[in-house]
Backbone as a chain_set.jsonl record, in Angstrom:
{"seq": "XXXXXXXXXXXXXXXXXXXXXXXXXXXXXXXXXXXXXXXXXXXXXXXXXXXXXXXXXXXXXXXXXXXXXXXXXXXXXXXXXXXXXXXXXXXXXXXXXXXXXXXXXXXXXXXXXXXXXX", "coords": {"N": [[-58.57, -33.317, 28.554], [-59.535, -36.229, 30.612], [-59.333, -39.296, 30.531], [-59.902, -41.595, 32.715], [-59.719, -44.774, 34.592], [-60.805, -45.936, 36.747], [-61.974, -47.832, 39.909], [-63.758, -48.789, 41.754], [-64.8, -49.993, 44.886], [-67.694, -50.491, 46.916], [-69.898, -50.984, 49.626], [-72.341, -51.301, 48.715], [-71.991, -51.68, 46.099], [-70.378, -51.092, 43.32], [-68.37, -48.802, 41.973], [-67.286, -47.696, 38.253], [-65.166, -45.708, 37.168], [-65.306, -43.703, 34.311], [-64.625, -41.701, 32.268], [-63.474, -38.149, 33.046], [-62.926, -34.844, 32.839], [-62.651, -31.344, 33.838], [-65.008, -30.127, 35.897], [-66.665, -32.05, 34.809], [-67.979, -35.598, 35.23], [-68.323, -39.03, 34.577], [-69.479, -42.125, 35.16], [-69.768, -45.903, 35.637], [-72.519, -47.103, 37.194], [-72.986, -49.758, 39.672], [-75.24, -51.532, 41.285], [-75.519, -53.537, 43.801], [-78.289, -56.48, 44.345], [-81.074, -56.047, 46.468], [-79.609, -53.54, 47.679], [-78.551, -50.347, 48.551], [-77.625, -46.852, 47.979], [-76.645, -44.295, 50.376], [-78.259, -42.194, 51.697], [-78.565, -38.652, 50.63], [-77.017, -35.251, 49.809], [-75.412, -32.801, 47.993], [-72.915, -30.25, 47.895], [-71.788, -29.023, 45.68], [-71.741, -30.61, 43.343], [-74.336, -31.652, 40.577], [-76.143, -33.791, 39.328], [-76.97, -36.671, 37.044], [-78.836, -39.724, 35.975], [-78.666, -42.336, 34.291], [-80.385, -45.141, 33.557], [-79.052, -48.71, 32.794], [-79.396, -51.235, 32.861], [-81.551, -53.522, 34.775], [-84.007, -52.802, 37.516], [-85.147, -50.503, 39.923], [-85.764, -48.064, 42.587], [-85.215, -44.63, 42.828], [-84.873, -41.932, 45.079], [-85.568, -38.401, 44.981], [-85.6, -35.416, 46.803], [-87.415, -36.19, 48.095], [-89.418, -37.691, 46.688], [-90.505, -40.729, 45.359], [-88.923, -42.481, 42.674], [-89.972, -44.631, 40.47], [-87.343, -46.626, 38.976], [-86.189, -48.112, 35.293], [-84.771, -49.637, 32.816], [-83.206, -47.291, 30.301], [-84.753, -45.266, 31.788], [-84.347, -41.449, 33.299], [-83.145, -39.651, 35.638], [-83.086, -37.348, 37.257], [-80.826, -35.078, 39.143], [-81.065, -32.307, 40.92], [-78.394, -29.693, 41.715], [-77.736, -29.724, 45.531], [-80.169, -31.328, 46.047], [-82.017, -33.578, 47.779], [-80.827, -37.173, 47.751], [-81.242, -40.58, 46.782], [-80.258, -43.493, 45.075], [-81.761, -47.186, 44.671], [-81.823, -50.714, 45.023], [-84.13, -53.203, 44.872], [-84.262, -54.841, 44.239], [-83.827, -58.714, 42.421], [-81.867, -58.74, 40.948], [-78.974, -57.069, 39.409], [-78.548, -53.515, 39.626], [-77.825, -51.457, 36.68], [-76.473, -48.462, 36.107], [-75.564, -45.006, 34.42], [-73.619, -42.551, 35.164], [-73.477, -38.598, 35.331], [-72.027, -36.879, 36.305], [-71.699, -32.88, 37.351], [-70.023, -30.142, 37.945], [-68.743, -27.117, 39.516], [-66.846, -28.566, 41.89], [-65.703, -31.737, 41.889], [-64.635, -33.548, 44.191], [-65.105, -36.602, 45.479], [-65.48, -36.1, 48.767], [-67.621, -34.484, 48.523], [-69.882, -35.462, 49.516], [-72.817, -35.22, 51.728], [-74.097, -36.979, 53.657], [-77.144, -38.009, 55.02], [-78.312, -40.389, 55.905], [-77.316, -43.507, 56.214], [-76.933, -47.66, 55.099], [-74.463, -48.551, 56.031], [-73.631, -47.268, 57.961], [-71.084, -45.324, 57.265], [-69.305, -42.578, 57.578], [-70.169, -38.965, 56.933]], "CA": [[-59.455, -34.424, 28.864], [-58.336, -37.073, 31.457], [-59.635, -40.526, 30.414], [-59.583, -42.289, 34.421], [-60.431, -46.462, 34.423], [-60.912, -46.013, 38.438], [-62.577, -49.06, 39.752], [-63.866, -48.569, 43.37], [-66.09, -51.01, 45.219], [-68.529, -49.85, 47.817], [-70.739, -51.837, 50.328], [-73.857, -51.679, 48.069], [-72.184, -52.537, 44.448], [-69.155, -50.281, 42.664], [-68.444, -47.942, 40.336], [-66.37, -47.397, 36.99], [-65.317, -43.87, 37.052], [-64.486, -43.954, 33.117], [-63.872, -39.788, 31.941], [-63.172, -36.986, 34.208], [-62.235, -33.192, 33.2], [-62.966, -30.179, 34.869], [-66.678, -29.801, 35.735], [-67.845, -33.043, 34.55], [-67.225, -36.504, 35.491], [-69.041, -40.102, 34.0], [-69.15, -43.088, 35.701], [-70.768, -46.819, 35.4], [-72.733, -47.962, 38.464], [-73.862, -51.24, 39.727], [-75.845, -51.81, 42.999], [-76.015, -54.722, 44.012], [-79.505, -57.072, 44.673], [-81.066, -55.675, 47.862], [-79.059, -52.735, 48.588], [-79.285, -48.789, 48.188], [-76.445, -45.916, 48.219], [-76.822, -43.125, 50.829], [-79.373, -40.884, 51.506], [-77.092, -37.711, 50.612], [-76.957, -34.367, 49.438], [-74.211, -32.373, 47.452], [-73.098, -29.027, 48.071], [-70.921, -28.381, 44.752], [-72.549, -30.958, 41.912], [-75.823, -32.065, 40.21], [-76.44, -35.116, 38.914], [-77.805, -37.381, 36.019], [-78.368, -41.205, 35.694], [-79.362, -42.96, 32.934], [-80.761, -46.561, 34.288], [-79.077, -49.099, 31.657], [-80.441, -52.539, 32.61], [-82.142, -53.611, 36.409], [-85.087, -52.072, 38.158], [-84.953, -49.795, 41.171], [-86.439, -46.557, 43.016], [-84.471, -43.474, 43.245], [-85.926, -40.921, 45.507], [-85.028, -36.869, 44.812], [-86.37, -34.289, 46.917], [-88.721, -37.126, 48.971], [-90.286, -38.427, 45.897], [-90.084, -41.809, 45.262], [-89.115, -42.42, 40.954], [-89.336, -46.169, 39.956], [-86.851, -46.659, 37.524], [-85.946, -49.463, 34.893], [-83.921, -49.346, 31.424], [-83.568, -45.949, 29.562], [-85.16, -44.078, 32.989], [-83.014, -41.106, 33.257], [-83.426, -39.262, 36.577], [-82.337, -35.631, 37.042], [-80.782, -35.026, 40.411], [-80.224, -30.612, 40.933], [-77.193, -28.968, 43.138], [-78.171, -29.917, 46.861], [-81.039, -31.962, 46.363], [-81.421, -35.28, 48.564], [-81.018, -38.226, 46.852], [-80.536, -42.192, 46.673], [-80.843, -44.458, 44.424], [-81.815, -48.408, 45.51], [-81.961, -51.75, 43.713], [-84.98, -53.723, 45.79], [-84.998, -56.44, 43.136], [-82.726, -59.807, 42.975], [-81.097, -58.335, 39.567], [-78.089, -55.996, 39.532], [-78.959, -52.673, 39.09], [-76.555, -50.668, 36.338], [-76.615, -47.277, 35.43], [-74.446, -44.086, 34.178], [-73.917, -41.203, 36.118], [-72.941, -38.139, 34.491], [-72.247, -35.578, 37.149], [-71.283, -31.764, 36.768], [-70.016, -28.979, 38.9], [-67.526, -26.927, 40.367], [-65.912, -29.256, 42.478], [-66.543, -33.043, 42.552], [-64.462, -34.647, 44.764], [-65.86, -37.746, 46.898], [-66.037, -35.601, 49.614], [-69.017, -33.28, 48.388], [-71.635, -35.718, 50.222], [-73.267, -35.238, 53.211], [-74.717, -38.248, 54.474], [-77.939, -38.005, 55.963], [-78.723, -41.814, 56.319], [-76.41, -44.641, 55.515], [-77.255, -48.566, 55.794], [-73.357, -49.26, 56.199], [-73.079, -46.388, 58.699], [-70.523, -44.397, 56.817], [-70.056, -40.629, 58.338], [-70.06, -37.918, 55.657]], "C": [[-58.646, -35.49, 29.594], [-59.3, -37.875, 31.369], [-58.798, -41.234, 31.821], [-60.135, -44.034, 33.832], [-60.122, -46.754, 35.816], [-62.266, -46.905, 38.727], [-62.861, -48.988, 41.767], [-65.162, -49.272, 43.875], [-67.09, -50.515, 46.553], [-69.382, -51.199, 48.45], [-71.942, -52.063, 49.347], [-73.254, -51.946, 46.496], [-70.569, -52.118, 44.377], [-69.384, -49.963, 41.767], [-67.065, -47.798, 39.672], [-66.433, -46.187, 36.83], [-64.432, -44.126, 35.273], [-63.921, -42.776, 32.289], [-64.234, -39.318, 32.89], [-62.494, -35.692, 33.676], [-62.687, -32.541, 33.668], [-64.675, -29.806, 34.732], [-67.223, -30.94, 34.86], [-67.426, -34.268, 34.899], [-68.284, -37.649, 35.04], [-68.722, -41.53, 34.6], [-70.295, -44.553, 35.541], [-71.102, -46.798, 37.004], [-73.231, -48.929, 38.905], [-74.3, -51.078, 41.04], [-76.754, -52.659, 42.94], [-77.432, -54.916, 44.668], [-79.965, -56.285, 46.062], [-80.113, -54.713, 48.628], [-78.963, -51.135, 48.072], [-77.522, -48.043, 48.597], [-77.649, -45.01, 49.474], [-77.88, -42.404, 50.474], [-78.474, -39.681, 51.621], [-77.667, -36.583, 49.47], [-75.462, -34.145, 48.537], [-73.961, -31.093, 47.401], [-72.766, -28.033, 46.427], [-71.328, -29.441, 43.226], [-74.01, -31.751, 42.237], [-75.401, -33.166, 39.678], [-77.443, -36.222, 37.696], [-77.851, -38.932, 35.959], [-79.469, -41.732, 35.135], [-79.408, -44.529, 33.31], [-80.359, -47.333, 32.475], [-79.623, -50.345, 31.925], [-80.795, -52.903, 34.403], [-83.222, -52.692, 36.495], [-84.303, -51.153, 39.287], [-85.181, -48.746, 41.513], [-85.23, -45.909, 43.295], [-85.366, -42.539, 44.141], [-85.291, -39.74, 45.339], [-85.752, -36.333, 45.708], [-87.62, -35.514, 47.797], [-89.673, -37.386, 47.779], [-89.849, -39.365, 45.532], [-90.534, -42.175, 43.457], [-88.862, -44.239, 41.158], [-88.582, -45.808, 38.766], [-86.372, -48.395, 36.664], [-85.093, -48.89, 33.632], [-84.169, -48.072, 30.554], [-84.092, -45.068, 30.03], [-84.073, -43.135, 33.107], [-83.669, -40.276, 34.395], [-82.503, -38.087, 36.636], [-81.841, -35.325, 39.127], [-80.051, -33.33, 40.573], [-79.579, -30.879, 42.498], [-78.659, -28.958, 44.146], [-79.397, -30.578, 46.892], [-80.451, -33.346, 47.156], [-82.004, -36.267, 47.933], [-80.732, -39.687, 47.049], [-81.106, -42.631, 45.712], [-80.75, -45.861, 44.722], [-82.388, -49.262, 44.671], [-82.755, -52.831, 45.177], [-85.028, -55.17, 45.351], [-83.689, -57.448, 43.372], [-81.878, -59.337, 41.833], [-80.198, -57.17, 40.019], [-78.963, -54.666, 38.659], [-78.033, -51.534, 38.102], [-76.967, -49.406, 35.56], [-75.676, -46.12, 35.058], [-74.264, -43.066, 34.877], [-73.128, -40.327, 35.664], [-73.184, -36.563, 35.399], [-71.357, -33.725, 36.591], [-71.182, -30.745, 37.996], [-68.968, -28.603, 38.945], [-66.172, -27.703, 41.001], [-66.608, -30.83, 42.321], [-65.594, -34.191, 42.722], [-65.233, -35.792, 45.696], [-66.275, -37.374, 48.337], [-66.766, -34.533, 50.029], [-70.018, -34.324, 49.012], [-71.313, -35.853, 51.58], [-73.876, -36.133, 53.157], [-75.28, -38.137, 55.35], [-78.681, -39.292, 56.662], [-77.822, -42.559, 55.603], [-76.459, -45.993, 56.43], [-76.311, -49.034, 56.414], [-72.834, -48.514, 56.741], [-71.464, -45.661, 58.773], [-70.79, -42.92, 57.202], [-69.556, -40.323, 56.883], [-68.726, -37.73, 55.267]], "O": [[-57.453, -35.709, 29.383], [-60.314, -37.541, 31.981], [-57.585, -41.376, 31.979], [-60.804, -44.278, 32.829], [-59.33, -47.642, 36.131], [-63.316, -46.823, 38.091], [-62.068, -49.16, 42.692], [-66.288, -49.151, 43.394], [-66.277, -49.848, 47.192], [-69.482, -52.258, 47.831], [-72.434, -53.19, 49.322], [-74.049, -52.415, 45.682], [-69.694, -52.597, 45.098], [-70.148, -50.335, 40.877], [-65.987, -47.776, 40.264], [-67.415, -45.549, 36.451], [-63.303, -44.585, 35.102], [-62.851, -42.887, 31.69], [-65.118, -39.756, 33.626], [-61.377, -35.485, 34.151], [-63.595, -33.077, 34.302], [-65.322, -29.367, 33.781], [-68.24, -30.722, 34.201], [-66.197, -34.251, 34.955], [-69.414, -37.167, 35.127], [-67.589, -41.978, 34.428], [-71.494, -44.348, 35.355], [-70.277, -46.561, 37.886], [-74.335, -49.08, 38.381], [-73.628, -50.445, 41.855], [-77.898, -52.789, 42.506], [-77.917, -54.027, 45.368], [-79.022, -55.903, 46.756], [-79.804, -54.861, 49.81], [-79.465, -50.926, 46.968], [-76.597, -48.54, 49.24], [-78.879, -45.027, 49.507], [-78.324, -42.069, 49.376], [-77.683, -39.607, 52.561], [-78.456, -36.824, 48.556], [-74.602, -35.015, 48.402], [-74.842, -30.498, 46.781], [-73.208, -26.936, 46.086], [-71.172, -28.939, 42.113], [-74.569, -32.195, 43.24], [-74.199, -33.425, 39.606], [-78.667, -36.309, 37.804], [-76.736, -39.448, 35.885], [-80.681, -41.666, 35.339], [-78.323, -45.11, 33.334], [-80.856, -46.983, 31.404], [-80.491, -50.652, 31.108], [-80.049, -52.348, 35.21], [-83.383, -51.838, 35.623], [-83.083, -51.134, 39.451], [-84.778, -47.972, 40.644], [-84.304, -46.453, 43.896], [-86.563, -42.437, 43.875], [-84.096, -39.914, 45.578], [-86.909, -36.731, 45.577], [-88.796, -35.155, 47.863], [-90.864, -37.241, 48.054], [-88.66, -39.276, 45.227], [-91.658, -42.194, 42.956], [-87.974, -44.869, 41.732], [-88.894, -45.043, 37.854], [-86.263, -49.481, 37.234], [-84.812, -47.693, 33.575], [-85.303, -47.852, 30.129], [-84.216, -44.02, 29.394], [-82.925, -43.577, 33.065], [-84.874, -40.116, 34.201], [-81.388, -37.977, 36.127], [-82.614, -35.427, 40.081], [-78.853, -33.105, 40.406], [-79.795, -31.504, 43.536], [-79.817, -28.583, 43.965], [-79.907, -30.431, 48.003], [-79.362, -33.915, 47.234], [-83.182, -36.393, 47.596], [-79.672, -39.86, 47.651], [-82.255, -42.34, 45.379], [-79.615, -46.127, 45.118], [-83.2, -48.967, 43.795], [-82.144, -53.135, 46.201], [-85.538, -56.194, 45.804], [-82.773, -57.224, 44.165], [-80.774, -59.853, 42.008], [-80.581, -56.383, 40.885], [-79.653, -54.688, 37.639], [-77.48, -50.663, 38.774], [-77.68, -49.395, 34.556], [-74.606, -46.393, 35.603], [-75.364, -42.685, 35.277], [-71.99, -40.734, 35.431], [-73.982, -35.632, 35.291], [-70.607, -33.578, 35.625], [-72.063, -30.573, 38.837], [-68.038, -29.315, 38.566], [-64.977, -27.549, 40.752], [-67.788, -31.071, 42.577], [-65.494, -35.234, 42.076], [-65.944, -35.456, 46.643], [-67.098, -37.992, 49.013], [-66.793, -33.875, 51.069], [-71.176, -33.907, 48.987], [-70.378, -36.246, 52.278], [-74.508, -36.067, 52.103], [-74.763, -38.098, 56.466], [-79.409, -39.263, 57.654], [-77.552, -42.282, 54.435], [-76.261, -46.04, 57.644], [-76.564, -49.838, 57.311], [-71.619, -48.464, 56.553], [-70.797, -45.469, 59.79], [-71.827, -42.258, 57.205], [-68.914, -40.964, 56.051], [-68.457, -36.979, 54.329]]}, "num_chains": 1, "name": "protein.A"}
């Protein structure tokens, strides 16, 4: 087991990568007021996030999920996904991914507001 306290900030909030062993990884996320992650795929993990306090739509698969506190959103290998905080409140949630491989550079990036390539 490799307990990480990786602290990485991103244009739309940052995340707390807090455990990491092989095939699973857990992380906090915040996204900030008015701003959204990537529209993005994954070739090598799936995805879980458990909304802990804020509003905000995720979309999977072109469906649009409102979510708010205790929403937990299921994201399967290679679906397309974002999740986006519309409201003036931080949006924070857990993310509790799983796969094969999951370095940072399993997404494809099919839209990004901060024109990041894949």
């Amino acid at each position: 087991m490799n307990i990480t306290h990786e602290i990485s900030q991103r244009p739309w909030g940052q995340y707390f990568k807090f455990h990491q062993e092989p095939g699973v990884w857990v992380k906090r996320i915040e996204v900030n007021p008015k701003a959204r992650l990537s529209l993005q795929k994954h070739q090598h993990r799936s995805e879980k996030w458990i909304v802990v306090s804020g509003q905000g739509m995720a979309v999977v698969d072109g469906k649009d999920i409102p979510v708010g506190p205790g929403s937990v959103v299921d994201v399967p290998l290679g679906a397309v996904h974002r999740i986006g905080n519309p409201y003036d409140q931080p949006l924070v949630l857990i993310e509790v991914a799983c796969g094969d491989y999951l370095g940072e550079d399993d997404i494809v990036r099919l839209q990004d507001d901060y024109h990041r390539k894949a």
